[in-house]
VOGU-719128 format. One line per field, with one value per residue (C-alpha): x, z, y; residue number from 1. Coordinates in steps of 0.05 Angstrom, whole numbers, plus 5000, padded with zeros to 4 digits. Layout:
<sites>
X <- X;...
Z <- Z;...
Y <- Y;...
num <- NUM;...
</sites>
This chain:
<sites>
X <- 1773;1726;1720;1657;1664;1642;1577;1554;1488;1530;1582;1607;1584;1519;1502;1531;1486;1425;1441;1444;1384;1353;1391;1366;1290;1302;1335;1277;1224;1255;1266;1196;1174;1212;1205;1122;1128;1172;1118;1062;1083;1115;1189;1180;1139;1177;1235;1196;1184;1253;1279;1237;1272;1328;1323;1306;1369;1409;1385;1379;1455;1457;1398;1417;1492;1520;1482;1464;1533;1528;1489;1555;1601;1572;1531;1592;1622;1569;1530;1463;1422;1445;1435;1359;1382;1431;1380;1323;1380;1394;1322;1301;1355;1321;1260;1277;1321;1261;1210;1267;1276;1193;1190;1248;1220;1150;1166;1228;1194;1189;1255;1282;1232;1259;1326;1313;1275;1212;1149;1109;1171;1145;1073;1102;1152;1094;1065;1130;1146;1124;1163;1233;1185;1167;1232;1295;1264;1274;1348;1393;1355;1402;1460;1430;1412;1478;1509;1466;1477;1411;1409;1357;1306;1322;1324;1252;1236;1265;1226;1160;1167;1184;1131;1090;1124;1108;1043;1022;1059;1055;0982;0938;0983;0964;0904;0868;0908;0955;1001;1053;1018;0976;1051;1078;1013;1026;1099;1079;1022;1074;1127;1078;1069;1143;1153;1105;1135;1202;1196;1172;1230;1283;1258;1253;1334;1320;1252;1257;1315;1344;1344;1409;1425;1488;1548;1553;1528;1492;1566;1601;1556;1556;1635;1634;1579;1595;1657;1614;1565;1617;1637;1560;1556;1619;1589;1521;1564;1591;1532;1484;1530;1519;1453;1440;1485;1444;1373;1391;1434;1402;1330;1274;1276;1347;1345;1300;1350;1412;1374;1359;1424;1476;1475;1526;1512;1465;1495;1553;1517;1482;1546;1589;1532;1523;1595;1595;1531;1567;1644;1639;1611;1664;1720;1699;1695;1774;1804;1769;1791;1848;1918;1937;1881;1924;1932;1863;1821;1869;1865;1789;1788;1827;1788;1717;1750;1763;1701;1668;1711;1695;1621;1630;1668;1642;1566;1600;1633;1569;1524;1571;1570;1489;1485;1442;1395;1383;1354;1306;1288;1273;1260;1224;1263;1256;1313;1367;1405;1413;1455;1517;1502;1502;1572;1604;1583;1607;1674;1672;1649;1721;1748;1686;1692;1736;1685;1736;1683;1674;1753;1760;1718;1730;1797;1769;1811;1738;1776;1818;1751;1723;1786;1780;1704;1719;1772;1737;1673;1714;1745;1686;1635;1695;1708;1632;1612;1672;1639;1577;1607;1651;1639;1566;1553;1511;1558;1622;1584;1584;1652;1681;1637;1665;1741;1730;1698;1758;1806;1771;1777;1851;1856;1823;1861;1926;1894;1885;1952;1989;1957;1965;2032;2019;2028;1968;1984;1959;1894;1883;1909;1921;1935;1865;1830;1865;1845;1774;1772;1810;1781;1715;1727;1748;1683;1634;1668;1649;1579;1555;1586;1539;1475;1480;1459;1378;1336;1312;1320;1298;1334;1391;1388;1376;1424;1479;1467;1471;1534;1566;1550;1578;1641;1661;1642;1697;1742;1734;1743;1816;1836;1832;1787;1750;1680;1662;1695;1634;1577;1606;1582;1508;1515;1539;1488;1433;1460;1466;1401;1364;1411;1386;1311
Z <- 4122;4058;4030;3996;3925;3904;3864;3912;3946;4015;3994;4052;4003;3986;4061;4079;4017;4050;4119;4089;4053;4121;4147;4089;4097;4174;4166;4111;4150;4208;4167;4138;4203;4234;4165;4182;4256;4258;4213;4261;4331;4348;4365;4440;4427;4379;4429;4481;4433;4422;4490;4502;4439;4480;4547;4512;4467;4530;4583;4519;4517;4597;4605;4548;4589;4520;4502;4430;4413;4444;4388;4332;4390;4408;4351;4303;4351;4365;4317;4287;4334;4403;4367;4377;4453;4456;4431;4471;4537;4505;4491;4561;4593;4552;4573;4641;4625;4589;4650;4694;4638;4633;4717;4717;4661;4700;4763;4745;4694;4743;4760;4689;4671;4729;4711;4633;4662;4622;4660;4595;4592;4645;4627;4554;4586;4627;4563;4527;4584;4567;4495;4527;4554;4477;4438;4487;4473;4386;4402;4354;4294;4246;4284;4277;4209;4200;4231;4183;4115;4111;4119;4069;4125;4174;4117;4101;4168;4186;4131;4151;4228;4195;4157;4218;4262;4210;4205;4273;4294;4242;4209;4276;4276;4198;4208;4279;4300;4346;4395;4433;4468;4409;4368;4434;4436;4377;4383;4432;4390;4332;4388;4407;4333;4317;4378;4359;4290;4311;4356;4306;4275;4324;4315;4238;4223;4279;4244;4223;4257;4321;4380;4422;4489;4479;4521;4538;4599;4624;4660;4597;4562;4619;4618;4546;4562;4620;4594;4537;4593;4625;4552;4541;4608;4589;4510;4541;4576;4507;4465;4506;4538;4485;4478;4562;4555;4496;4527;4602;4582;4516;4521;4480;4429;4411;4419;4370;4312;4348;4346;4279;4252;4293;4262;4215;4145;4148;4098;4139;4197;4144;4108;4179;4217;4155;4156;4229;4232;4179;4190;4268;4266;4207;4249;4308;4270;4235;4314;4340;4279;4238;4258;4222;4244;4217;4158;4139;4177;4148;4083;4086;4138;4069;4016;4066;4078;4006;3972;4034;4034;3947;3969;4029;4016;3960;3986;4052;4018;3982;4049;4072;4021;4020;4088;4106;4045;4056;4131;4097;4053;4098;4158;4140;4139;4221;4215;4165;4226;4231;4178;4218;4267;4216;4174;4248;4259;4178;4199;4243;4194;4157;4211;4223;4166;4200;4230;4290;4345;4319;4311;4368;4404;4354;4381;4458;4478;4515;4565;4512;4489;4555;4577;4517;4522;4598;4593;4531;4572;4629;4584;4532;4596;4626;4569;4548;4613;4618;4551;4573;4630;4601;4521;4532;4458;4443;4380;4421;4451;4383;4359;4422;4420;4342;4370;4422;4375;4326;4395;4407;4335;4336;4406;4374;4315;4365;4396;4341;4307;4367;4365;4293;4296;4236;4226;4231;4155;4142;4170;4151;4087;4073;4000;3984;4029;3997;3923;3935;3980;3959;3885;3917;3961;3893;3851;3922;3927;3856;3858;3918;3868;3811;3857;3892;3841;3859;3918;3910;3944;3911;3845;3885;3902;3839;3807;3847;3852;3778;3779;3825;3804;3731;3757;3802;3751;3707;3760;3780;3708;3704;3769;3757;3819;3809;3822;3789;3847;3882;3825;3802;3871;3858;3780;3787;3842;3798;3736;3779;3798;3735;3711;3756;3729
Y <- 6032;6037;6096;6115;6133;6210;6188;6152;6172;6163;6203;6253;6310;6280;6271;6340;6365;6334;6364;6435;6433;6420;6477;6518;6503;6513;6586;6604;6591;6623;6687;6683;6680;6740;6783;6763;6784;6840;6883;6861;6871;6938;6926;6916;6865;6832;6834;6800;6753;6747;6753;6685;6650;6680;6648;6577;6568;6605;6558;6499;6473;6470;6422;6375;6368;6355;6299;6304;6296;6226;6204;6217;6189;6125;6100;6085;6042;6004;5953;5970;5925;5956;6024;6012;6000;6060;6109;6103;6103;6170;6189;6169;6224;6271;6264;6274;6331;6370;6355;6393;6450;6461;6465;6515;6563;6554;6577;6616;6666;6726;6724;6719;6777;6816;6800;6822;6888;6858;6854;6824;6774;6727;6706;6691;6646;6607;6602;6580;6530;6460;6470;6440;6371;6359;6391;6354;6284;6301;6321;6275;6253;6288;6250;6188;6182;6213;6159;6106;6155;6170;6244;6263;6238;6284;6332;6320;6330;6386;6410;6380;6414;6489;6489;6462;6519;6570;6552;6549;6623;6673;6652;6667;6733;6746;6725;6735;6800;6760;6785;6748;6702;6673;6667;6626;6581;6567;6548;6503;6462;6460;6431;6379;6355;6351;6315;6259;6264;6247;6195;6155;6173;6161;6086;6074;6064;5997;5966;5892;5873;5841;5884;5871;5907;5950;5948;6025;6047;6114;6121;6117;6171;6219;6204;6228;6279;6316;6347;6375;6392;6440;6478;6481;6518;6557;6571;6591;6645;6663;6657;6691;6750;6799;6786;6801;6858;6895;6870;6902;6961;6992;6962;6914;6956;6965;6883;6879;6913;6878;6810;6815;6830;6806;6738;6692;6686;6634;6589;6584;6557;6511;6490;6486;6445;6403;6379;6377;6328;6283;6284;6273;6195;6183;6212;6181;6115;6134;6146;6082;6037;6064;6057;6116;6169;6226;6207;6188;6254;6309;6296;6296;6365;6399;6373;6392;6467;6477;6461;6498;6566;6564;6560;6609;6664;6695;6704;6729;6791;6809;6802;6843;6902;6893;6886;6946;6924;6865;6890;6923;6875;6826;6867;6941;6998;7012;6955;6986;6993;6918;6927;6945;6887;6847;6869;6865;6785;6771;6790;6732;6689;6690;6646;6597;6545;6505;6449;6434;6409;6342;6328;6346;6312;6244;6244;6260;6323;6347;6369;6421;6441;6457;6491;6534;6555;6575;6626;6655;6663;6701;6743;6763;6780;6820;6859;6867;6887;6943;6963;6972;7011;7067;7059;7056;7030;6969;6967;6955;6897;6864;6885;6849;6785;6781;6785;6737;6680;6693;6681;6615;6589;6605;6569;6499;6497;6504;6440;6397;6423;6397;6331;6308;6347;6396;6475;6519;6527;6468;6470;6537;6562;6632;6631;6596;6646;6708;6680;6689;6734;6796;6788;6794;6853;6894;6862;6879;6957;6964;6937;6983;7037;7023;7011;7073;7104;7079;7089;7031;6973;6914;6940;6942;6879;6840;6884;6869;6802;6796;6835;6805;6736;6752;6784;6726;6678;6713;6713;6647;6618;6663;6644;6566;6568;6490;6484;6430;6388;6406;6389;6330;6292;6319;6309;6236;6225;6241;6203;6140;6147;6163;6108;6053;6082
num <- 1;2;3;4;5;6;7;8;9;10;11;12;13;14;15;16;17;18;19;20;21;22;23;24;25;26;27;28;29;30;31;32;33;34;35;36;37;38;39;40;41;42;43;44;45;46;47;48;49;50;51;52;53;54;55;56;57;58;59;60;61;62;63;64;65;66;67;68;69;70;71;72;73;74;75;76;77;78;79;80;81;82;83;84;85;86;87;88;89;90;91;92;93;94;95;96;97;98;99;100;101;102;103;104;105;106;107;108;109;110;111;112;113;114;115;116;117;118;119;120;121;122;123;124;125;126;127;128;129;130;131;132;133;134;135;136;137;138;139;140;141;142;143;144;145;146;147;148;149;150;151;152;153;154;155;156;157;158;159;160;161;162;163;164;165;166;167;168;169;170;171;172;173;174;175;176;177;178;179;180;181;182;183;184;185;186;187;188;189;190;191;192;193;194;195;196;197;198;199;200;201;202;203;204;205;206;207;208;209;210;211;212;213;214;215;216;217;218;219;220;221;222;223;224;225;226;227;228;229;230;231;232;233;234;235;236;237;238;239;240;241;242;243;244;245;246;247;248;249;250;251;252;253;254;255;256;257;258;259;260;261;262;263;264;265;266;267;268;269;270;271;272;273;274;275;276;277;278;279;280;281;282;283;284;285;286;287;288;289;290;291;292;293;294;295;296;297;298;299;300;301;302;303;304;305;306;307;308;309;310;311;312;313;314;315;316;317;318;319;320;321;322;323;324;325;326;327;328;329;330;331;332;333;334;335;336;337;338;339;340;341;342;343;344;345;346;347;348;349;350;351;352;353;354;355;356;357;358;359;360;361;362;363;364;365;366;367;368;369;370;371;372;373;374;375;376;377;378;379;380;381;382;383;384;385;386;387;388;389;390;391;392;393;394;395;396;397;398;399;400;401;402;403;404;405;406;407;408;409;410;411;412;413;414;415;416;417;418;419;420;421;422;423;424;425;426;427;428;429;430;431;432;433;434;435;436;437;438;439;440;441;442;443;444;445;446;447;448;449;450;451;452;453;454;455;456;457;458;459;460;461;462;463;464;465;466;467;468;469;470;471;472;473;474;475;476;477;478;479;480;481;482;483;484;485;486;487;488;489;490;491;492;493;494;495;496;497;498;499;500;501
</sites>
């Protein structure tokens, strides 16, 4: 198999880059736009807000029966003219999917504000409801142009549809007084817009050339796609179990501070998503072609978890040493309590870098993966609902989902490390994660030293940023720790282009 050369614009890092600056633009709106909301509404209604985000992304994986992940699967391994065909098959599944999603929110909303303890929670969901309709038909347009190296146009419009979304929620609030309802109107109108957006897009890669009808069937994809259907159920569990727990038990209010903070570092989610999107057609490609799989994907799984621990690692230890300031920063100072939400979920983030969905779905153990995702959602809601039982402490509900997620990572890697017939060392090595990240727990202890010594927390901020940043710079420079492995990509990129110019 070809291998793309590192300055080339459809070099693996190049795409991945493109994906994440997607990623990036998506998570700053989405802050802008909480930051912008949580100082106008009082908390419970920005937790009925949130409970509806809530109930969307819970019910969100079940409804799309693991579909988008068709798009990586299938597309590789067929030619570009019966992609055209392939898509719209695809498309057309979702369109039915979102009509049933829509209905169900519809007439569903008073039991899922009953069950939430919410009475304001179910006219914002009949409001909310004919989102899933427009948003389940854009599912897959980072896949596809994934698939056809052309990531910078889902980039762009990613970017195009955040802006859209920011626009069309948080202004009427800024500037009309808005409460919840105008905010979800407005989520809806900017849904509608994307939706027309990306259709268009869904059918650019297949302009000006022969349409061919492709050989894959709806049985084949929902042979791929119900297995991924049944972890989705099983993940929903998972993902949305502490979040039921804390909304039921401890109230819209304490939801509110746990919503806000209980999150990953966002550029792990960017960096991790961006390497999923692009490394799970070009494994899927490897497994259907090569003869030699092995020896091909794990090369490329090192080199991807050692340029993206280097990137990682380091913001995660100062996030979590400015956790409780950067709440406030972002939030008000009603949220400094997000803080400890937030240092709980980083801990979790030391295991996540490892992108191990889409090799292990490229080399089809679906079956592994759902097994996996079932016995960890029996034993997190077990254990979280004893907690909310006899420890009584929306905390402990946190602590426990962060445990759990590090059990399932360990699980996966077992998987794959079976399969290619390697040590867990290999996948995951400790003496690369121990270089940057003990060096950065001494240079992160010191920091909060020094800015503790101002009230303020802005100053705090910028001057441990700058800190920080100097130290590991030093650090980084002693320790023979390379970054210019990851520039060079971007660098020759840019010179080949200015070049050709």
């Amino acid at each position: 198999m070809a291998q793309t050369s590192p300055n080339s614009r459809n070099s693996n890092t190049i795409q991945s880059l493109w994906v994440a600056m997607g990623s990036l633009a998506s998570f700053a709106f989405s802050i802008v736009s909480a930051a912008i909301l949580s100082r106008y509404f009082a908390k419970e209604d920005y937790g009925t807000y949130k409970q509806v985000m809530y109930v969307y992304h819970t019910l969100l994986t079940v409804f799309t029966l693991g579909l988008p992940k068709s798009y990586s699967y299938f597309l590789p391994r067929v030619t570009k003219e019966e992609g055209h065909s392939l898509v719209n098959k695809i498309t057309n599944i979702f369109f039915i999917l979102g009509a049933i999603f829509s209905l169900f929110l519809f007439f569903a909303s008073p039991l899922i504000a009953d069950i939430l303890k919410n009475e304001e929670l179910g006219t914002a969901i009949k409001i909310f409801s004919p989102v899933p309709l427009l948003m389940l038909p854009t599912m897959g347009l980072e896949s596809i142009y994934a698939t056809y190296r052309e990531t910078y146009i889902s980039a762009i419009y990613t970017v195009i549809t955040r802006v859209l979304m920011l626009v069309c929620v948080a202004l009427p609030v800024i500037c009309f007084n808005g409460d919840v309802k105008i905010a979800l109107v407005g989520f809806t109108i900017s849904s509608l817009i994307s939706f027309l957006i990306a259709i268009y897009l869904k059918n650019r890669p297949f302009r000006h050339i022969e349409h061919k009808k492709c050989d894959v069937t709806y049985k084949s994809i929902f042979k791929f796609s119900l297995p991924l259907l049944y972890a989705s159920i099983f993940g929903t569990i998972i993902a949305s179990a502490d979040q039921f727990f804390v909304s039921r038990y401890f109230g819209a209010a304490e939801f509110a501070e746990f919503s806000n903070g209980f999150m990953e570092l966002p550029f792990v989610g960017m960096i991790i998503g961006a390497c999923s999107t692009v490394l799970f057609p070009l494994f899927s490609k490897i497994e259907h072609e090569s003869q030699d799989a092995k020896s091909e994907i794990i090369p490329i799984w090192c080199r991807v978890f050692d340029k993206t621990s280097k990137l990682v690692y380091p913001l995660l230890v100062f996030c979590w040493f400015m956790a409780s300031d950067l709440m406030v920063f972002l939030y008000g100072d009603q949220y400094e309590v997000s803080g400890t939400y937030f240092r709980i979920k980083l801990v979790a983030n030391i295991f996540t870098l490892i992108a191990y969905a889409p090799l292990i779905l490229a080399i089809g153990k679906t079956k592994s993966y759902a097994n996996v995702h079932l016995i960890g959602a029996i034993v997190l809601v077990a254990l979280e609902f004893m907690s909310v039982l006899f420890i009584k402490s929306p905390y402990a509900v946190a602590a426990i989902s962060v445990v759990c997620h590090i059990g399932r990572i360990v699980a996966m890697l077992v998987v794959i490390s079976r399969y290619f017939k390697v040590s867990l060392s290999q996948l995951f090595p400790i003496k690369n994660i121990w270089k940057i990240l003990l060096p950065s727990a001494v240079i992160g202890c010191y920091i909060q030293f020094v800015t503790s010594a101002t009230d303020n927390v802005v100053v705090r901020l910028i001057v441990g940023a700058v800190l920080y940043g100097v130290l590991y710079c030093i650090w980084s420079y002693l320790a023979k720790i390379d970054y210019m492995e990851i520039l060079n990509p971007f660098v020759g990129a840019i010179r080949n282009k200015w070049g050709k110019k």
